[in-house]
Every structure is written in C-alpha cells, then in structure tokens.
Backbone bond lengths (Angstrom), bond angles and torsions (degrees), N, CA, C in turn:
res aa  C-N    CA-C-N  psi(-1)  N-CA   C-N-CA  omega(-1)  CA-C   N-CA-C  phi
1 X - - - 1.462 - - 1.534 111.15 -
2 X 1.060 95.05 -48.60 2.360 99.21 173.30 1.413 102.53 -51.67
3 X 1.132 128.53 -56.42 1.271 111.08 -143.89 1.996 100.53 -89.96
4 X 1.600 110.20 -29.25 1.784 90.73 150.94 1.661 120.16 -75.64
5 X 0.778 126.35 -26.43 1.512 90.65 157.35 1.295 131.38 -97.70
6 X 1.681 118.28 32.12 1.324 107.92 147.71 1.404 110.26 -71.40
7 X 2.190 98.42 -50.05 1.653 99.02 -174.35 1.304 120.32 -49.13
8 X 1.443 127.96 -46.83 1.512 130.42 -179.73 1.805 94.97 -41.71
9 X 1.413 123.17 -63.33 1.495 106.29 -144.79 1.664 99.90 -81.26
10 X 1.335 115.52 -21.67 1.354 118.49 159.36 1.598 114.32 -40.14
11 X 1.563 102.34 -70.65 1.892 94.69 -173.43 1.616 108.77 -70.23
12 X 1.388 124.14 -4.08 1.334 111.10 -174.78 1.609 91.15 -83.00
13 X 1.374 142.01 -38.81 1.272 137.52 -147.57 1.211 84.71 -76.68
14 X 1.367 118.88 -42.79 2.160 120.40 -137.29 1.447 87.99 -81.27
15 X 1.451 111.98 -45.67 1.831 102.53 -176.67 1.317 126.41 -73.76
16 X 1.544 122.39 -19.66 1.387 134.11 -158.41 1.664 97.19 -121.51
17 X 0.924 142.21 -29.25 1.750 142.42 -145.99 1.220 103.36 -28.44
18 X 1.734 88.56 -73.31 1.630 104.63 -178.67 1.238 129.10 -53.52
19 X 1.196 135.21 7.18 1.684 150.12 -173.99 1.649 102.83 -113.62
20 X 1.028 118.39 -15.16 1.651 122.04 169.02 1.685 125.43 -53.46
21 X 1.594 98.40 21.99 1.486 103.46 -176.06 1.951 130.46 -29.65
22 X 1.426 94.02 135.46 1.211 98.85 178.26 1.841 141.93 -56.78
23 X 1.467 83.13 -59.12 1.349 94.42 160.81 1.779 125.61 -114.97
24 X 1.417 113.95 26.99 1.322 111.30 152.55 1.599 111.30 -157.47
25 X 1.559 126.75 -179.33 1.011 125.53 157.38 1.698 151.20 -75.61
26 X 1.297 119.80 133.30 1.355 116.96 176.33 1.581 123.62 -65.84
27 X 0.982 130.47 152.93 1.352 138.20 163.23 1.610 109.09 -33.87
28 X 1.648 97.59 -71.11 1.822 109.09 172.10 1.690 108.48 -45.73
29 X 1.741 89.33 163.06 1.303 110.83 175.69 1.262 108.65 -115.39
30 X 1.334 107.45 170.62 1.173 123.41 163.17 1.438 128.25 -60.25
31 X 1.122 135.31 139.74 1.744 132.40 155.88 1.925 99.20 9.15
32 X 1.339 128.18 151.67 1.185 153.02 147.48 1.369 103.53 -78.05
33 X 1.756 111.10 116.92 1.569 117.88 178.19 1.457 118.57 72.53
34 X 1.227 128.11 3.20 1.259 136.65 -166.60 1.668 108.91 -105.61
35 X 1.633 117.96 171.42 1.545 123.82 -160.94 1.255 113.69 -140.48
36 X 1.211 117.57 120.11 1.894 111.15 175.51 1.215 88.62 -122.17
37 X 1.523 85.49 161.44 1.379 129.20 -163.89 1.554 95.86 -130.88
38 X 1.200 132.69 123.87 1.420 153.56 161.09 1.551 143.74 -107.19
39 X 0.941 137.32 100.16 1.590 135.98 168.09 1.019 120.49 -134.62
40 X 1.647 90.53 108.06 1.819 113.88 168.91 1.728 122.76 -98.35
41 X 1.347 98.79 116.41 1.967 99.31 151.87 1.108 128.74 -88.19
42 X 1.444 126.94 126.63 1.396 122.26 155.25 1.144 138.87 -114.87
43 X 1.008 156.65 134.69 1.553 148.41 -122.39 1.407 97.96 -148.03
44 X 1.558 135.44 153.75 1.256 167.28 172.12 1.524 149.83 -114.12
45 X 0.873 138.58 107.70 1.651 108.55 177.00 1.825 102.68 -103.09
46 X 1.553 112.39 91.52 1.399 137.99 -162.40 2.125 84.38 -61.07
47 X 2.026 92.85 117.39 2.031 98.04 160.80 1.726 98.25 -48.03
48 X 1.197 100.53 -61.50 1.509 112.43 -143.52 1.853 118.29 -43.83
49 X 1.675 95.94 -60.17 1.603 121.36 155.54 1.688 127.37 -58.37
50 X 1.248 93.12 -19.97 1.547 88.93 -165.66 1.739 117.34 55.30
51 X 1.418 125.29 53.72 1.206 120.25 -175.57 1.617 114.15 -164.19
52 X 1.099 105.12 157.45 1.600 80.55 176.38 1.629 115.02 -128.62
53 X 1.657 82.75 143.48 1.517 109.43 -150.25 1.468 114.17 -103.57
54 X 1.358 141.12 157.64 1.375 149.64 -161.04 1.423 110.57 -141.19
55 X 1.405 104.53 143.93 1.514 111.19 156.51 1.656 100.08 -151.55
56 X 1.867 93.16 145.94 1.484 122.16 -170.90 1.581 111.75 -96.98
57 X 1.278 112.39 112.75 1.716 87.91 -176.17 1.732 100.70 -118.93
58 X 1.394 124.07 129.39 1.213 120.55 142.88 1.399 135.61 -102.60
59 X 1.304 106.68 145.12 1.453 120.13 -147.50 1.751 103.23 -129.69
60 X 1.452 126.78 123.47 1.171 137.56 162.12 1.823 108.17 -89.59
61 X 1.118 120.67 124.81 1.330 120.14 159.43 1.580 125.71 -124.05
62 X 1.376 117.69 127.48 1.542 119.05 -168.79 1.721 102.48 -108.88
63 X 1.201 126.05 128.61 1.619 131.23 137.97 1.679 123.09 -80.60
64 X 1.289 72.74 82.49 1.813 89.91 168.83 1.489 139.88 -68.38
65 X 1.145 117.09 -30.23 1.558 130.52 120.21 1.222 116.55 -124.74
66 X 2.035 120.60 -166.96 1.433 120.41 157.55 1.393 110.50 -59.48
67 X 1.512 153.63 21.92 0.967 146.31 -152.93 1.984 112.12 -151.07
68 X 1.275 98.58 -27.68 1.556 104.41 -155.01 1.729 79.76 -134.01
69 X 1.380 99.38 143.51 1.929 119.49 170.74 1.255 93.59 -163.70
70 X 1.200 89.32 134.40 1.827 120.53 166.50 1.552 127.90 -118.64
71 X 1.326 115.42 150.32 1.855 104.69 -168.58 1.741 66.87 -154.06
72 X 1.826 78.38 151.08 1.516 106.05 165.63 1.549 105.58 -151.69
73 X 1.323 106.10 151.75 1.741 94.86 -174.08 1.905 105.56 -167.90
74 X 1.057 112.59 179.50 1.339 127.07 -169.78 1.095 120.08 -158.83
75 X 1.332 111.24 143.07 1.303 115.68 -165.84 1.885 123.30 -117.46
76 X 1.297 113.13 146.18 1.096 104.40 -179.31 2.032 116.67 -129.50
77 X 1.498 125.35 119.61 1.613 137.29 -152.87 1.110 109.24 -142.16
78 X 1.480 99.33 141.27 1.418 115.79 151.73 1.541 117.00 -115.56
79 X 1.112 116.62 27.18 1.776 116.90 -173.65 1.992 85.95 -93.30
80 X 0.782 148.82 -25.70 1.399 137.82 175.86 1.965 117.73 -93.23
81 X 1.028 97.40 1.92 1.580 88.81 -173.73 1.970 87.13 -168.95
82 X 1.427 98.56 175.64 1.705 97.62 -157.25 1.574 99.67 -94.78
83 X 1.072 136.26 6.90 1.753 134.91 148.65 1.320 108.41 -147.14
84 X 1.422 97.46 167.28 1.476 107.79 -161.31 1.810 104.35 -77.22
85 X 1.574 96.58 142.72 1.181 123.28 160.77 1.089 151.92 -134.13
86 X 1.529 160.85 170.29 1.149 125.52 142.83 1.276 142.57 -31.11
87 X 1.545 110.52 147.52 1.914 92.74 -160.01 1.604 97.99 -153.71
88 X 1.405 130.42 -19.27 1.955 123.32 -174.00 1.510 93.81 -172.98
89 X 1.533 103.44 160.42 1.402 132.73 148.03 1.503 101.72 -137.02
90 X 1.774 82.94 150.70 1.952 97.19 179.43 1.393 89.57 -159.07
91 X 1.336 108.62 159.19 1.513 139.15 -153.76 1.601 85.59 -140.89
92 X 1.604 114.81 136.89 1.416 127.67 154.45 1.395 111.96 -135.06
93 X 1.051 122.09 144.78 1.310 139.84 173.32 1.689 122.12 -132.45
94 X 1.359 115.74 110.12 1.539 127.56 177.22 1.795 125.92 -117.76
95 X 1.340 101.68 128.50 1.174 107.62 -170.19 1.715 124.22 -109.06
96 X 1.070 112.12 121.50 1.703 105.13 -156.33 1.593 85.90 -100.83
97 X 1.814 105.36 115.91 1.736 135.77 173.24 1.447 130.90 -72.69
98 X 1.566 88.56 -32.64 1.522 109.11 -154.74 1.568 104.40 -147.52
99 X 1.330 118.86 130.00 1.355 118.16 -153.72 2.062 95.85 -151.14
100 X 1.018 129.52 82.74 1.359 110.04 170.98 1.687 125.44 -125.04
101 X 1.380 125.25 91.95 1.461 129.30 -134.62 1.481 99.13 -112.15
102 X 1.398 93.88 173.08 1.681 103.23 -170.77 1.247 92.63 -168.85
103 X 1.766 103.45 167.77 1.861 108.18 176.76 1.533 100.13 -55.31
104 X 1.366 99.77 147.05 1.673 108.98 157.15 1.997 100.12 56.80
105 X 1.054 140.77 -29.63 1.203 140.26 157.48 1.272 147.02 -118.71
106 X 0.961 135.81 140.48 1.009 140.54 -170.18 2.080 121.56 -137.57
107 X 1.483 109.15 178.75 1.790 103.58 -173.96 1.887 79.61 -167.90
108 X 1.568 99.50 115.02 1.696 126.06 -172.70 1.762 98.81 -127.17
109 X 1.367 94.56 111.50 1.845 88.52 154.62 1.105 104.86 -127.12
110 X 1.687 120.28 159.66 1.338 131.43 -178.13 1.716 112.87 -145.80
111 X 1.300 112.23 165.76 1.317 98.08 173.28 1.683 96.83 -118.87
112 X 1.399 107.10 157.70 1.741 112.38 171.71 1.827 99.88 -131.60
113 X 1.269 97.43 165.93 1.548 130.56 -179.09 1.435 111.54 -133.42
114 X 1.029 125.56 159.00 2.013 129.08 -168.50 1.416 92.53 -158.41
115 X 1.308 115.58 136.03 1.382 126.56 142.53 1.197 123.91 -121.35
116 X 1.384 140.85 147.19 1.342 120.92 -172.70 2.330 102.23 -156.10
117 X 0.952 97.81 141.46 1.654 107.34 -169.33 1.834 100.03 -118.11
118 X 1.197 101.25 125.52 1.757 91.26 -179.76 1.726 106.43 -150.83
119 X 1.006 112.37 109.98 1.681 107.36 161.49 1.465 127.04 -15.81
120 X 0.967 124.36 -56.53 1.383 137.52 -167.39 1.570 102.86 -49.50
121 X 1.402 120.36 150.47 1.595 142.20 155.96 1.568 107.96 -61.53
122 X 1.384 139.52 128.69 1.634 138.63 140.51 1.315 89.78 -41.45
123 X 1.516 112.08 122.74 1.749 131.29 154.01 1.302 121.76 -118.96
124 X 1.661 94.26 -24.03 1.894 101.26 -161.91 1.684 90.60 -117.30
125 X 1.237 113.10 139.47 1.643 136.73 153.91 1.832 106.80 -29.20
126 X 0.969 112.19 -43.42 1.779 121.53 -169.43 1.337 110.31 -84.46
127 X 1.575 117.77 97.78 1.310 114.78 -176.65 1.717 113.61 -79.31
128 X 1.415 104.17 131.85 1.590 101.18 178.07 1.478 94.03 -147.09
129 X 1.986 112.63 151.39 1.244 136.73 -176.21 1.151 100.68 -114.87
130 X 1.464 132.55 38.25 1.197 149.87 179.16 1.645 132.68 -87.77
131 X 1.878 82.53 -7.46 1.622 110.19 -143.07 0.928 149.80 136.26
132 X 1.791 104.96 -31.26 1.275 137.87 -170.17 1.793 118.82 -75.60
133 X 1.537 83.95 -43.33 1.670 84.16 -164.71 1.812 94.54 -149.68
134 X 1.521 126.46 170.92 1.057 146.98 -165.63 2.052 90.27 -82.47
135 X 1.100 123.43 173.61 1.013 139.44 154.01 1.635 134.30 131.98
136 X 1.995 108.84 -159.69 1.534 101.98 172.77 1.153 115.11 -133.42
137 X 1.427 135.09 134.01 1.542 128.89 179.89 1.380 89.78 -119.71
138 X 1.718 91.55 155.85 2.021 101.06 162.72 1.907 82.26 -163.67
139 X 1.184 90.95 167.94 1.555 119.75 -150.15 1.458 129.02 -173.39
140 X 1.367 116.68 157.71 1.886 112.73 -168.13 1.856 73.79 -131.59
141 X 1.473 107.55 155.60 1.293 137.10 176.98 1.658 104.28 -129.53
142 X 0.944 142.63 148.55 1.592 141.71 124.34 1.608 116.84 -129.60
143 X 1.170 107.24 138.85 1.287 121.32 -172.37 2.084 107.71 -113.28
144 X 0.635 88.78 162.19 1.737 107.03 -176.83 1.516 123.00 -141.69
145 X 1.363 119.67 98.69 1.544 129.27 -151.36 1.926 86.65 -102.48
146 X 1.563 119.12 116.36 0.976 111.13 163.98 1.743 116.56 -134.52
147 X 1.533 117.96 87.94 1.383 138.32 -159.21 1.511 106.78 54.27
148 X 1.419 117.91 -98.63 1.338 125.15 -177.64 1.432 128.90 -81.28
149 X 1.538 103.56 0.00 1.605 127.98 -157.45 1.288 115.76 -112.16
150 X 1.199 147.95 103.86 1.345 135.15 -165.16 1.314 98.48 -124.61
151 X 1.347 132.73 114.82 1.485 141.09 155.37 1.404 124.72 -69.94
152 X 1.399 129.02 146.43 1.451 109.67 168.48 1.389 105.67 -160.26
153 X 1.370 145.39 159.82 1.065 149.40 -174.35 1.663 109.18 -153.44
154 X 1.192 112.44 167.30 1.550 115.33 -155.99 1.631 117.98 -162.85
155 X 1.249 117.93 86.66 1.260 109.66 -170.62 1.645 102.40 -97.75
156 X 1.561 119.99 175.02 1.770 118.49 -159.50 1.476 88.74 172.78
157 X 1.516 97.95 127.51 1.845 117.41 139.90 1.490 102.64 -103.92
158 X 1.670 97.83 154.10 1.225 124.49 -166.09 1.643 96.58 -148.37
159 X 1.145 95.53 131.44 2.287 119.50 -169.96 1.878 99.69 -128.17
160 X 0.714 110.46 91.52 1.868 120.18 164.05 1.486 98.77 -53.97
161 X 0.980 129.26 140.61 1.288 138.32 158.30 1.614 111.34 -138.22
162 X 1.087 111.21 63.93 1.702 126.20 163.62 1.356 103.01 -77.73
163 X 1.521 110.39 133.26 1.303 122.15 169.92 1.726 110.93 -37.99
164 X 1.417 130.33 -29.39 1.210 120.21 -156.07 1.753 109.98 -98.06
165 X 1.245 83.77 0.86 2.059 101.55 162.02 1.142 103.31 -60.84
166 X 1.597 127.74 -48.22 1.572 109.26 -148.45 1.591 87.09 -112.16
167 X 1.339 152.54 37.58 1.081 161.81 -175.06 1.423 104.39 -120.69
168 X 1.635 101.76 116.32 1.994 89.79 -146.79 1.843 82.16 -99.30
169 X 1.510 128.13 -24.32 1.273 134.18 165.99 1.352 115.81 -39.02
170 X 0.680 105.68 -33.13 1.933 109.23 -167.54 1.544 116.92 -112.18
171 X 1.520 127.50 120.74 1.429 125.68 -146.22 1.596 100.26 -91.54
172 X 1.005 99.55 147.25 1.961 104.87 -160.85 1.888 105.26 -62.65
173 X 1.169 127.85 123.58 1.443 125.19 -173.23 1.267 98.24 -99.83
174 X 1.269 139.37 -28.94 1.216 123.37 -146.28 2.008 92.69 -144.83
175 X 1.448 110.49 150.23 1.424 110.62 -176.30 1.244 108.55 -62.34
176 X 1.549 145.91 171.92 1.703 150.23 172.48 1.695 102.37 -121.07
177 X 1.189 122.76 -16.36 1.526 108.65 174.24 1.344 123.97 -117.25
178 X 1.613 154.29 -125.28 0.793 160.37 -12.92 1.263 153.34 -107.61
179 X 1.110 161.58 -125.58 1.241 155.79 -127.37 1.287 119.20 -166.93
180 X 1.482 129.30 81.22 1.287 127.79 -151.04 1.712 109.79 -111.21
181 X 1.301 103.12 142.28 1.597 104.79 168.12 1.321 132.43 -160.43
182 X 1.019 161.27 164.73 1.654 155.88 -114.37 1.956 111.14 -175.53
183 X 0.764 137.92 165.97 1.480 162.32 173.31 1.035 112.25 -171.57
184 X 1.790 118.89 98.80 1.607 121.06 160.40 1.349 95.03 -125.36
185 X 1.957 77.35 150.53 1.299 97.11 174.71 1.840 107.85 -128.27
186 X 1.666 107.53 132.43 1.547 107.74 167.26 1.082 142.33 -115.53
187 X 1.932 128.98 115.46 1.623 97.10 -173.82 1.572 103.10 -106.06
188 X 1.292 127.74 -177.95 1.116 160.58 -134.61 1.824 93.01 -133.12
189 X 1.477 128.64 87.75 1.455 128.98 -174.26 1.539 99.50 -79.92
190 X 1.497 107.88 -58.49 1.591 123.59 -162.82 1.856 123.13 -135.65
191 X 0.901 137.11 131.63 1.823 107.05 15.49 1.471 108.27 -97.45
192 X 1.179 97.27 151.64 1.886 112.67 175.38 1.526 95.39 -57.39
193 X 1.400 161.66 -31.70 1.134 149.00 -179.42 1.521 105.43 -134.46
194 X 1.318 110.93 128.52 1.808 92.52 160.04 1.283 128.84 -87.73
195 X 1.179 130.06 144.91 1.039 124.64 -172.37 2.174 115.64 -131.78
196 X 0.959 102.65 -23.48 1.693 142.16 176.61 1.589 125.19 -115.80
197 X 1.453 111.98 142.01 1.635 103.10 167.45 1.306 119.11 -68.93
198 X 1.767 104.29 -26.80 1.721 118.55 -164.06 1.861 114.73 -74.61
199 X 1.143 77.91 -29.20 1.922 94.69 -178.41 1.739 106.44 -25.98
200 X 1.214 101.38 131.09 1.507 104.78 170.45 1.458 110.89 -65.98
201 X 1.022 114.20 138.97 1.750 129.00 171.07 1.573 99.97 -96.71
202 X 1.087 109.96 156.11 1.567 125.13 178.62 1.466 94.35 -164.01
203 X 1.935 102.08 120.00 1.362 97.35 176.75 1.565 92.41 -126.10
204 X 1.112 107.32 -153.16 1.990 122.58 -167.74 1.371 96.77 -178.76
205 X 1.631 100.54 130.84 1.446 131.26 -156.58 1.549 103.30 -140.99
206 X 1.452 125.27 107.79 1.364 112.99 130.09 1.382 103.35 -130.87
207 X 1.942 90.72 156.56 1.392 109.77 -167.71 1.589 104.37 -133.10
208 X 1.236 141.72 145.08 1.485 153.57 -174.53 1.527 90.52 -116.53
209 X 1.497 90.42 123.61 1.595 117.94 176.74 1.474 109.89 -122.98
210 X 1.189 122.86 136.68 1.575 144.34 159.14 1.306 134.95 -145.39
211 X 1.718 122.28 163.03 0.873 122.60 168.22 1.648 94.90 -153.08
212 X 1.659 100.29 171.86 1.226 122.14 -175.07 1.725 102.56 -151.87
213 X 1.578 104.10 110.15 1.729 106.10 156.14 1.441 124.82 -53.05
214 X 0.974 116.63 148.64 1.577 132.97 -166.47 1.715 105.58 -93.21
215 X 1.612 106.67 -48.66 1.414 118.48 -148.83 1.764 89.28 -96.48
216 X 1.131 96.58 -54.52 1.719 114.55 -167.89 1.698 105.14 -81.70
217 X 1.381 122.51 -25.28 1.223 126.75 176.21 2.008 119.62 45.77
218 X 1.537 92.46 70.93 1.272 127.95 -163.91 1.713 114.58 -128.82
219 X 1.278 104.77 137.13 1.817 88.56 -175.21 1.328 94.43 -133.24
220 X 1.523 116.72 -177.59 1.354 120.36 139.74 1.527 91.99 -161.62
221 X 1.864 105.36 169.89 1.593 122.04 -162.89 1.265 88.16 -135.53
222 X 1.290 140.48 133.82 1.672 158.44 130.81 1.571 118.46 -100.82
223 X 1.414 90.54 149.48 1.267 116.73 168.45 1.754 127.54 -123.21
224 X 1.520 115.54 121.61 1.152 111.59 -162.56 1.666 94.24 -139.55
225 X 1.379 100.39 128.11 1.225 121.98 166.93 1.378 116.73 -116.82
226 X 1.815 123.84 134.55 1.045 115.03 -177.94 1.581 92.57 -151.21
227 X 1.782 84.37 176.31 2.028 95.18 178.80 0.960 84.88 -110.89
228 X 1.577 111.39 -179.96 1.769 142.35 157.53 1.639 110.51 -155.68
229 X 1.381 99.44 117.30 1.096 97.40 170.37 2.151 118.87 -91.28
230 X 1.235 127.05 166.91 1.265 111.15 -168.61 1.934 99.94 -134.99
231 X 1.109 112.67 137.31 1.913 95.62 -169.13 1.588 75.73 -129.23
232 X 1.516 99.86 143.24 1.355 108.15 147.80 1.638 113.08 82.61
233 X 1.263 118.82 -29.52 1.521 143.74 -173.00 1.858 103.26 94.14
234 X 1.383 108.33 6.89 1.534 111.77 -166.44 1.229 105.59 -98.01
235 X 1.395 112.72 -58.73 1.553 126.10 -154.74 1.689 102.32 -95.74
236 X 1.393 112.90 137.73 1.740 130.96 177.42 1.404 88.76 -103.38
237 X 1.564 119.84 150.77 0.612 118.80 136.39 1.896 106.20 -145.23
238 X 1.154 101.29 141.42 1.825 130.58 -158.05 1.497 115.53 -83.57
239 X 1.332 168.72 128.40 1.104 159.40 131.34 1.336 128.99 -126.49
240 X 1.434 125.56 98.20 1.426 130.39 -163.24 1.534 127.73 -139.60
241 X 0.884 128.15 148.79 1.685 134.77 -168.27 1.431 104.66 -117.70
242 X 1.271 128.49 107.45 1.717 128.67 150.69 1.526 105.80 -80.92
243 X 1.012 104.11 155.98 1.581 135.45 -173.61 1.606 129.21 -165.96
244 X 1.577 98.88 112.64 1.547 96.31 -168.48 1.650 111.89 -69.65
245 X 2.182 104.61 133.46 1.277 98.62 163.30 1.877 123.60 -95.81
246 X 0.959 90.35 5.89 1.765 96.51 -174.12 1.406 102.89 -175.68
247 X 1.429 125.27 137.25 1.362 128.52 146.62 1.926 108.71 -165.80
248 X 1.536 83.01 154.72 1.866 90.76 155.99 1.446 116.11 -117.35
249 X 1.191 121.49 49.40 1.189 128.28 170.66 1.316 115.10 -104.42
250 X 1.825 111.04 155.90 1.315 104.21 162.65 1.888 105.24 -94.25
251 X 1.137 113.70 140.47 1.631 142.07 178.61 1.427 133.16 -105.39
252 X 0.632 119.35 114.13 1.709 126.48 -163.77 1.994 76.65 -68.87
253 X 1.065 130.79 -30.59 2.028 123.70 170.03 1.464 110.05 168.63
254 X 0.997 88.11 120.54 1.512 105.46 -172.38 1.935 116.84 -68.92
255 X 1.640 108.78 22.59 1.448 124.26 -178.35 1.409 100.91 -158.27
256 X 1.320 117.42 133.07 1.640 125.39 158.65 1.622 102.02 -140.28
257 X 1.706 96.14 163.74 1.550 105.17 173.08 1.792 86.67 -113.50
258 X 1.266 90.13 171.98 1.421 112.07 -164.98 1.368 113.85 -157.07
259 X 1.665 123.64 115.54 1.779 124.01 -146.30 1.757 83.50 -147.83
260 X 1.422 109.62 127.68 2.020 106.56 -178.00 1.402 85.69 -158.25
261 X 0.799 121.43 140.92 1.393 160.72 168.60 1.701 130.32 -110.06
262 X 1.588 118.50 98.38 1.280 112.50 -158.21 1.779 112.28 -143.33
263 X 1.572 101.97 127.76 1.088 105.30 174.18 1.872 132.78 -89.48
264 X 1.199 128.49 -167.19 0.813 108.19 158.97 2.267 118.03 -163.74
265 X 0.666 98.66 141.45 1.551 101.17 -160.71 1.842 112.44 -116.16
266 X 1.841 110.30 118.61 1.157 88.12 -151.18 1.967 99.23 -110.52
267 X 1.109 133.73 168.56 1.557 140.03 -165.65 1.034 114.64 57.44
268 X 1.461 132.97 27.30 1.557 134.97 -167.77 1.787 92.58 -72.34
269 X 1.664 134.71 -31.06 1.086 119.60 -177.40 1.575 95.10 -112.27
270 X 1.705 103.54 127.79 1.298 124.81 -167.13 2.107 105.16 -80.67
C-alpha cells in the first residue's frame, strides 16, 4: 500500500506541478481520498490606515473523489480593526467535468461555487471572499497541461450579500456584484529530469487577475508573479507579489505579498 501511494502522489506532482497556482485555482484536483492542510499570510501596506496590515488564513482541503474537492477555512486580521481578530468562514466546492489526458499533457475543466461569511463592513469597491466581505461566487476554470507548461484561465460571478444591501436607509458604499477572471500561467524549472518522488520541484508562476463591477461599473487589473517550491511531493511551499496594473477603484492597496505553506496527506478517506 506505501509504495502506491508514493507512485500515485509521484505521477500526480510530475504531471500537474506546474498547475499548482498561487493565487488561483486549476481545473485538476487534488489526490482521490486525500487531505491538505494550508496556511497562508498576506500582508499590506493599508491607503486608508497608513499601516501595514495582515491576514492569517487556515485552510482544510479534502479530495473526495478524482472528480469532487472541497476546502473550508477561516480567517484570522487586523486590516479591519486595530489588532488581529477573527474575521470569515467560506466553504468551496469544485467539480472536475471534463477530463481529456495524454503523456506529459493534458485539457481539465471544472466548475466551482464559494460561500463565504465575514464580520467586516463593504468599504472598498473590490469585492473579495477572502475575508473581506459576506457573500457567493461560482465559476468554470479550464486548464491546459502542455509538458512543462501549464495554462489556465478562470472565469466567476461574485453577489455580496452584506446585511447593508437590503437596508434601503443607508446609501449603497460599496459595489454588490461583479465579474471576475484570471490568466495563469505555470512552468516546471526543476528538476530537469525526474529521477525520485522526493526531488525538489521548483516551479514559476505568473498569473493576470481582474475584475469588473456590474452595478457600480468599477474594475481593476493585477499582476502577480510567484514561486513554489515542492519537497518530498508533500510539502508546498508559496511566495508571491500582486501588484496593481490598472484600476478605478477604491482599494484597501493596490500591492500585497503573499507567503502559504501547504501540506498534504494521502488515503485519509478509506
């Protein structure tokens, strides 16, 4: 039994590595029956505060079959109040539709759903279920695995549902919809041959992120490039910079770093 699921997490790394995007999701899933473990920081230098601000997120993720993955997670901030506290829970669920594979390549689409519950007030134009704000996203992904090359794209509506939507007294500050979408791209640096399951992976990630409000008719465009290193075929490890290339939005900061650390554990469901 050990030594197939070394091979399983072996060919899942060697075929997929580079699709392990930083700041969004792949088409693929995770391991069948298998468990991650996640913790991400992201850091700020907040216009509003003048200070710079953090949020802690831990994240459970399950592969429930080759087909179905689930994550649930919570978050912990001080970018809304002057030390850190509790601040959201959100539930995701993704379903892989479309599956048509080959050596060294592959072409995965899936659809996802988001829910997310958060203390915090809408202040900023930029809707995010990150933490930020109450709400629901759902979305189609397809990815395109070509040897060292992993493409992926990501389209998503997103609905705020903060109590202060249906509060007809109080004049709307912040947008309630919009229109989200992604372009990452991943290659595969190291190792130039495999030879081991344990072999360090070294991949390279940038990905183009946007959105556009519907109601409020507001956008913004980023660019985020990041590494990941991979030990063992178990351990992620995350490091990435967003940086705004265009917007008319207001932004809690138009730059964050972003540092996660992630394991992963495989036959945990028997």
């Amino acid at each position: 039994m050990r030594i197939w699921t070394i091979l399983a997490l072996f060919l899942s790394v060697r075929a997929a590595g580079q699709e392990l995007y930083v700041f969004s999701e792949p088409a693929s899933n995770m391991p069948s029956r298998s468990l991650g473990v996640k913790q991400t920081a992201k850091w700020l230098r907040s216009d509003m505060s003048a200070r710079t601000e953090s949020r802690h997120t831990t994240e459970l993720m399950l592969g429930v079959n080759k087909k179905l993955m689930w994550h649930v997670a919570g978050t912990f901030s001080d970018m809304y109040s002057s030390s850190l506290r509790f601040e959201s829970v959100r539930t995701y669920a993704k379903y892989r539709f479309l599956s048509s594979d080959d050596m060294y390549r592959h072409f995965r689409m899936a659809a996802f759903a988001e829910a997310s519950y958060s203390r915090n007030k809408a202040m900023y134009d930029e809707l995010s279920l990150e933490g930020d704000q109450s709400g629901i996203q759902a979305g189609i992904i397809a990815t395109q695995l070509l040897h060292k090359l992993a493409l992926s794209s990501t389209i998503s509506f997103t609905e705020l549902l903060q109590e202060s939507r249906w509060n007809k007294t109080l004049p709307q500050v912040a947008p309630y919809q919009a229109f989200n979408y992604s372009l990452s791209a991943g290659y595969l640096v190291l190792p130039k041959k495999y030879t081991s399951y344990n072999q360090m992976n070294l991949n390279l990630y940038l990905e183009l992120l946007g959105q556009q409000t519907t109601d409020k008719k507001r956008y913004f465009v980023d660019l985020a490039p990041a590494a990941q290193l991979i030990f063992n075929s178990e351990a992620k490890l995350n490091v990435g910079y967003r940086f705004q290339l265009g917007s008319d939005m207001h932004r809690m900061s138009p730059n964050s770093w972003l540092l996660s650390l992630e394991w992963q554990f495989l036959n945990v469901l028997k």
